[in-house]
N, C-alpha and C positions, 0 to 999 in steps of 0.2 A: 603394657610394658612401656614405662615410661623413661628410661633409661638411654644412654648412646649406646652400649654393649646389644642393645637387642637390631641395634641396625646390621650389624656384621655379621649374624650366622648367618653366612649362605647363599643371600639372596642377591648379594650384589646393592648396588642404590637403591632403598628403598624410599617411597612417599612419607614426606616426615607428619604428613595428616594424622590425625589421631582415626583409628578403626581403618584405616587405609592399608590394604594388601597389597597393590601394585608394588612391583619390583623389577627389576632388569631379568632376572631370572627367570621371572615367567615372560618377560615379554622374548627374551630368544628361547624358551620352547615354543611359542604361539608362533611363530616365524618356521619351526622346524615340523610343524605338525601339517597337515594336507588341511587344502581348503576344500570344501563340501562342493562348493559354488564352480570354483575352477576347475577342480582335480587337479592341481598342484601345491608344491608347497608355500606358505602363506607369505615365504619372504621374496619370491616371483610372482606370484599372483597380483592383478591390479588393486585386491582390497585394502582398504584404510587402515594401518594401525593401531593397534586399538586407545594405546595414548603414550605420550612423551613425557621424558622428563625435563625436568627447569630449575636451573641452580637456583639459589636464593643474591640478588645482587649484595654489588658490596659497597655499596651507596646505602650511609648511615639512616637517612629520614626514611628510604624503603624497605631498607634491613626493618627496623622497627614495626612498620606495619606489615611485613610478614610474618615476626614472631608473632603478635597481637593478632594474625587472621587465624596464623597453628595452634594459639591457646594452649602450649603446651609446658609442663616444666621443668623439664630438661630435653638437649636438642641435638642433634651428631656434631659432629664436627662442621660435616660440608652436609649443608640442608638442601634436599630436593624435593620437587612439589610436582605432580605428576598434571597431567592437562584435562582430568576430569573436574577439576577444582578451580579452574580459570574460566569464566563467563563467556572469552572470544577462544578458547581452546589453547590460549598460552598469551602469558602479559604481555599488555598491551599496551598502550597510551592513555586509552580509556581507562580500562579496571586493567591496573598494573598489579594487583591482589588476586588472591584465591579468596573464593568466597562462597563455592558450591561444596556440600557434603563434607560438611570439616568436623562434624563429628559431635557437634553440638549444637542447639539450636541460635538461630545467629538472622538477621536482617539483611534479605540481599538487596543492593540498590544498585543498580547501574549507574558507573557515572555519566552525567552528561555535562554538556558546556553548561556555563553562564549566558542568559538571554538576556542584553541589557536594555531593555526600554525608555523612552525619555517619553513622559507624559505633555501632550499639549501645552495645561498651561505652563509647565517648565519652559519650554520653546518661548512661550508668546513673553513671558517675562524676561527673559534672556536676551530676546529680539527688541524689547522695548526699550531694556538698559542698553543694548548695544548702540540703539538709535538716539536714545535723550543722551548719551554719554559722549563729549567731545575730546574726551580728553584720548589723542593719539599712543598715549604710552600705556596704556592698559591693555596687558596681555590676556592670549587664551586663555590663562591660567587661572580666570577669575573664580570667584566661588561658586559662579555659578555653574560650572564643571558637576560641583559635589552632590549638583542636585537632581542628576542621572539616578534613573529608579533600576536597581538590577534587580531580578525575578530568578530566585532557584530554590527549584521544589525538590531537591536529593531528599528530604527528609519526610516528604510529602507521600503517601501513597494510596492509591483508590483500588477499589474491585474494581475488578475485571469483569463487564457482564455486555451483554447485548442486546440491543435495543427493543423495547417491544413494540414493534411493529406487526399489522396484520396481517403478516406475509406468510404466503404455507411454503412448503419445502418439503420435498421428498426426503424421505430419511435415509435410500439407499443409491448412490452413485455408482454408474457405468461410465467405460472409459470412453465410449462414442456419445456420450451425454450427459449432461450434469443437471439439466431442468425438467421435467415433466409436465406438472401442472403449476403454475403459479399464478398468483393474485398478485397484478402490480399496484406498484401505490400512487395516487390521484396525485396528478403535479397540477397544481395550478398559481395563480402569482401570487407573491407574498404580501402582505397587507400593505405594506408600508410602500411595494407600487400604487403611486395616485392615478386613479381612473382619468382616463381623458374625455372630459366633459364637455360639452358644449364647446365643440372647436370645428365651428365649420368657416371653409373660405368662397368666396363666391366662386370661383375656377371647378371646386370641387361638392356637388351637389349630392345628399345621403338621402335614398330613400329605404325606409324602414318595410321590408314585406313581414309581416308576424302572420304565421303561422302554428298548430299545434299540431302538423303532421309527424308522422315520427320520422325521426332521420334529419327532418329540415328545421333549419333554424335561420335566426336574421339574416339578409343576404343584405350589402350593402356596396353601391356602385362606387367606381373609382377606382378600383384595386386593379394593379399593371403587372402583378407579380407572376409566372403563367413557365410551367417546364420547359412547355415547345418552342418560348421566345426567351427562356433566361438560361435553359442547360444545352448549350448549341456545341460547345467543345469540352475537355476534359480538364480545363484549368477552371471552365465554371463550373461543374460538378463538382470538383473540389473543393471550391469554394464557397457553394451552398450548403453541399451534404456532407463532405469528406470521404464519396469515393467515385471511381471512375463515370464519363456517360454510358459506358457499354451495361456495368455493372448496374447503373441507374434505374436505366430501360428494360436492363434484365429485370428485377427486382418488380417494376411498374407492371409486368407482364405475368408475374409470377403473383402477385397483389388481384391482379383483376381476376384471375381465375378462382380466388376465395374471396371475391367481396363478396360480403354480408349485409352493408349497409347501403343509405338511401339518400347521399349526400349528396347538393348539386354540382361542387367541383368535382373535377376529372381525378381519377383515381392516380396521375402521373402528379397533378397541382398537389393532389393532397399526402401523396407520399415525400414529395417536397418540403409540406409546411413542418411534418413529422422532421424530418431530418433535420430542417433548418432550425427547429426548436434544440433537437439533440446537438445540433455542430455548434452553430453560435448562440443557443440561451436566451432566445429572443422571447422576449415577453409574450402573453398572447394580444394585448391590443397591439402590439408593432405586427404582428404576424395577421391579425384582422384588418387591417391598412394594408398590407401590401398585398393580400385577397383579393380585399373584397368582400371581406365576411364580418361578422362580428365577432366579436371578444369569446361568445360563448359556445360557438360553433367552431370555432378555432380549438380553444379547450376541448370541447367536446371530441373532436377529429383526432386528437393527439389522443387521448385516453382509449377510445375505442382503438386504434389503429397498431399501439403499442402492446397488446397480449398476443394482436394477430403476427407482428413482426417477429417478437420472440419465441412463437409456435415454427415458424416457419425457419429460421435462422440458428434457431439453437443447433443444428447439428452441426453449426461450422466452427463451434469451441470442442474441439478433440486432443486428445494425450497425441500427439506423434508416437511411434514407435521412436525405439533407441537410434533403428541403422536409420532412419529417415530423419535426424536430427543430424548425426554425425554425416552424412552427406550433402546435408545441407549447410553445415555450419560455415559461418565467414571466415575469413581469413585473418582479421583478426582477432579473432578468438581461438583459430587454427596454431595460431602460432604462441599465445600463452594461457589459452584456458581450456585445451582440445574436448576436456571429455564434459563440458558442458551441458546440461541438458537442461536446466529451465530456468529464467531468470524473472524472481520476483520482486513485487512493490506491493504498495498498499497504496489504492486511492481512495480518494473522499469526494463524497456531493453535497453541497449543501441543502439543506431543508430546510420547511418551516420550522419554528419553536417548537416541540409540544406545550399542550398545558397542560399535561399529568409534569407532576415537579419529578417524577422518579422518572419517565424516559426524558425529560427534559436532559437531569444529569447525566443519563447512561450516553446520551446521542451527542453531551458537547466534547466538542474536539478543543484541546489546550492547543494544538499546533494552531488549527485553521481559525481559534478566537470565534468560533461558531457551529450550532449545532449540526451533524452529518451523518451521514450514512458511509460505513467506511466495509470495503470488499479488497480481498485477496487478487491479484492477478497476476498469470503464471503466464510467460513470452517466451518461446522457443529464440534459440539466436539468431536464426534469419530473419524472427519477429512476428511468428505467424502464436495468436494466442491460442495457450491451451486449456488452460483454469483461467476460470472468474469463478468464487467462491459466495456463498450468500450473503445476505447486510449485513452487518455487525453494527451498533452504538459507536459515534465517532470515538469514545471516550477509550475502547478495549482495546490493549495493546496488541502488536506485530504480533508476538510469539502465540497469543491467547488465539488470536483468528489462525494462524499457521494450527495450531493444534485444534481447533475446534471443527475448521474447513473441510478436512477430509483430506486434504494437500496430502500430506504425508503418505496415504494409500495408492498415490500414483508413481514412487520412487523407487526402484529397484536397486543392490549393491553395485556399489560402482559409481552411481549416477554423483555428479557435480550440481551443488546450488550456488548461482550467482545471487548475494544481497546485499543491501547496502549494511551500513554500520550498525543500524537502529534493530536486526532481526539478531536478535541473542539466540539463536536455536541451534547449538552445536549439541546440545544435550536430547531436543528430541531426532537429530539424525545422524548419533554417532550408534546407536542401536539399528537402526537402517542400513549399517557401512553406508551411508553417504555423506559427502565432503561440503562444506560450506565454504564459499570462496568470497571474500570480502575483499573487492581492491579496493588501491589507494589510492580514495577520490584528491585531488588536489586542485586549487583554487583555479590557476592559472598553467595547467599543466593538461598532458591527455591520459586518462587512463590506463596506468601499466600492470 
């Protein structure tokens, strides 16, 4: 029914979408009807509505691309557009358009900014004319302005896939654990670290012990680097590992009782060099200089050391329960976000290149301008984690890892998601009744 007469029987403002049922009339019976969840009726209960309605504005250039998203050929008088059709769950700054389930098939893009980039040699010729140029009346304004490079890919779009990597993964998630078995992946330095060759100083004298025991590898004197003389209070702890001395020692103590291996440093030095690689990224020859060891015993100590850490650790990523969130919660979030319960991001690591060309693609990241490994992480509001979710290919987006994670099977109705701008997913958890809470980051401003 493509007419305006079919808007009027009955139903109160209906969605001017084409195939769209929503209407005012069913939304106050859904309100008068009992909730299964509560046992009360759904216009008291804490659960989400199921969607709103949204005038169409009265600003001419947005008028127009409203009609043009409805596609339709005749239209009510006063057009409304319900919030299953809007990308952030009602216009926005971003997508001021409906553009979800319009009834035909249609291209959805999220808007994003303009990323404007100015290429090197732009700069070094710009800098050169600024400098050979005497002349004092020559303003900003020169043409060399015009020769800013701006990058927008709106029109651009890739699959979605994840990377192949040799990683196993359990296929089924419990909420006191999220790992089982896993095969971690070999980190060792990238090529384009230059080896440190032939650098000796007379002060500092290298003797080479080779060895083909197992366990032992080059030992190499010099190295001043040592727990018992560098983790003395808890601001060096932090500083090395990123967490407490107590926490350190614990841990150092909790390591010696499952060592496995036949290494000559102390089980506290080499849970050190582990960490200090994980907190500040340090190369392994910087980490075999402040040893003592070599490059490849350094390596070696970080690879084996890292399945044992993750056996042992992984039980301290757990779902909280709901009341142990809400008791927990800060105070500022007590005051405008209360029923929060997990707040996510997406981070990234960098990695080697591949040379297969196809995980090459899946693994680069456009944000990070290098290939990655990019994982889900879910922070309760006092900030204790609860999800970390598997690798993904830097290249797959927010929503794809949110849906693919398993995230989703952690959230109960009711529950509140904090995320930033970039997570489009009010569509996989308006079926959940859970609420998607997006503030408003501001440049120079605090969080409201």
């Amino acid at each position: 029914m493509d007419s305006a007469e079919s808007y009027k029987k009955g139903g109160g403002n209906s969605c001017a979408v084409n195939s769209c049922t929503n209407n005012r009339r069913k939304l106050q019976m859904w309100k008068k009807s009992m909730c299964e969840l509560h046992n009360e009726l759904h216009n008291d209960c804490p659960c989400l509505i199921p969607y709103k309605f949204h005038l169409m504005p009265s600003d001419e250039l947005t008028k127009l691309e409203w009609i043009k998203a409805i596609n339709r050929k005749t239209l009510p008088k006063h057009v409304y557009v319900c919030s299953e059709h809007f990308l952030d769950g009602a216009p926005s700054k971003r997508n001021p358009f409906p553009k979800l389930k319009l009834g035909y098939d249609s291209k959805v893009t999220p808007g994003r900014r303009k990323l404007a980039r100015r290429e090197t040699a732009v700069k070094k010729l710009k800098l050169s004319y600024e400098n050979d140029s005497g002349d004092d009346n020559v303003s900003d304004s020169t043409g060399f302005e015009a020769l800013d490079i701006s990058v927008n890919n709106d029109n651009e779009t890739y699959p979605e896939a994840t990377c192949s990597f040799n990683v196993a993964y359990p296929e089924t998630v419990t909420k006191s654990t999220q790992y089982d078995e896993t095969d971690f992946l070999i980190y060792d330095d990238h090529p384009y670290a230059e080896k440190w060759s032939d650098m000796q100083t007379t002060s500092t004298q290298t003797k080479l012990l080779l060895t083909e025991e197992k366990g032992v590898q080059s030992k190499i004197e010099g190295g001043t680097m040592s727990a018992n003389t560098n983790i003395v209070t808890d601001s060096d702890a932090l500083l090395y590992t990123g967490v407490t001395k107590e926490v350190f020692f614990t841990l150092v103590e909790l390591l010696r009782a499952d060592n496995q291996f036949n290494f000559q440093l102390d089980i506290a030095d080499q849970l050190l060099l582990v960490l200090m690689r994980l907190k500040l990224h340090l190369i392994f020859d910087d980490l075999g200089r402040r040893f003592g060891i070599s490059k490849s015993l350094a390596c070696k100590l970080f690879n084996s050391w890292m399945p044992v850490l993750a056996e042992q650790l992984k039980g301290l990523v757990v779902w909280l329960p709901r009341e142990t969130i809400r008791a927990c919660i800060p105070e500022s979030f007590r005051e405008n976000y209360p029923r929060t319960t997990v707040i996510i991001d997406c981070a990234e690591t960098f990695i080697q290149r591949p040379t297969n060309l196809k995980s090459r693609s899946e693994t680069y990241s456009n944000y990070k301008s290098h290939n990655t490994a990019k994982y889900l992480v879910g922070i309760a509001p006092h900030g204790h984690i609860m999800f970390i979710s598997r690798a993904f290919g830097g290249r797959a987006s927010d929503k794809f890892i949110v849906e693919k994670s398993g995230f989703c099977q952690y959230l109960l109705p009711g529950d509140e998601v904090m995320a930033d701008r970039g997570f489009t997913i009010d569509d996989l958890l308006f079926p959940l009744r859970v609420k998607l809470n997006i503030p408003a980051f501001t440049k120079c401003q605090t969080t409201t």
